[in-house]
N, C-alpha and C positions, 0 to 999 in steps of 0.2 A: 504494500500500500504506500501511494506517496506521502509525503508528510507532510502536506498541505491538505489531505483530506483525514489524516488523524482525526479520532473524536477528542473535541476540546474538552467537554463535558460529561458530567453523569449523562445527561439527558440524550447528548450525540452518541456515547457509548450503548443505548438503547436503543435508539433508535437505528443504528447501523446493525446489532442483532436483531432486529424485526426486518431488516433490509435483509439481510443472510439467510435467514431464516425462510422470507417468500423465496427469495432465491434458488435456495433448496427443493422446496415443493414445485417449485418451478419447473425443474432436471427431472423429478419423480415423476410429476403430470406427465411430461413428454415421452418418461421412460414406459409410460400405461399406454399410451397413443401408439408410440413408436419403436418398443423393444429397446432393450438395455445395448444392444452391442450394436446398434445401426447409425448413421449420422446423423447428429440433431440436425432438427430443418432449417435453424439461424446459423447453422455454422456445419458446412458439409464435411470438412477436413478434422473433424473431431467426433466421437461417440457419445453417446449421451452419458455410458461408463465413464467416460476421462471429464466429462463435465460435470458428473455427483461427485465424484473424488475432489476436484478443483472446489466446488460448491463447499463439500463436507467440510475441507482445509480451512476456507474462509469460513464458514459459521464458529469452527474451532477456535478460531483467532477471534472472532466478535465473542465469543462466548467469557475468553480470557479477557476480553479490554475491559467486557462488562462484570466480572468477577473481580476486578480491577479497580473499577469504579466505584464498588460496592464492598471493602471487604471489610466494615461490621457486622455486615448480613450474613445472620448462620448459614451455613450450606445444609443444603436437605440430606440428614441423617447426622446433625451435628444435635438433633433437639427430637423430641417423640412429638409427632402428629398426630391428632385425633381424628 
């Protein structure tokens, strides 16, 4: 990512995991349409495989900024849930 589009913010740091996140469902959608191992239709020279990998990478990274952003917030399994 460049570092002009770094999240500034908690709120940027969310907001870029909801970016990631559609992102994601995005590759999945296409991968129901169009089979995991076939070229996505935006991009002939790529699979839709190497495009959830690429996807997964980056929600992993939004996931850390916003883990980041946030780290007074228990993590789920640091506290019982009812």
């Amino acid at each position: 990512m460049k570092p002009e589009w770094m999240p500034k913010t908690r709120e940027e740091a969310l907001a870029y995991l909801v970016e990631e996140c559609g992102e994601v469902l995005q590759v999945v959608g296409k991968i129901g349409r169009f089979v995991i191992d076939n070229a996505h239709p935006d991009a002939l020279n790529v699979t839709n495989r190497e495009l959830l990998f690429y996807e997964l990478c980056d929600l992993e990274y939004a996931i850390k900024l916003a883990r980041d952003a946030y780290p007074s917030t228990p993590l789920y399994g640091d506290q019982e849930h009812g």
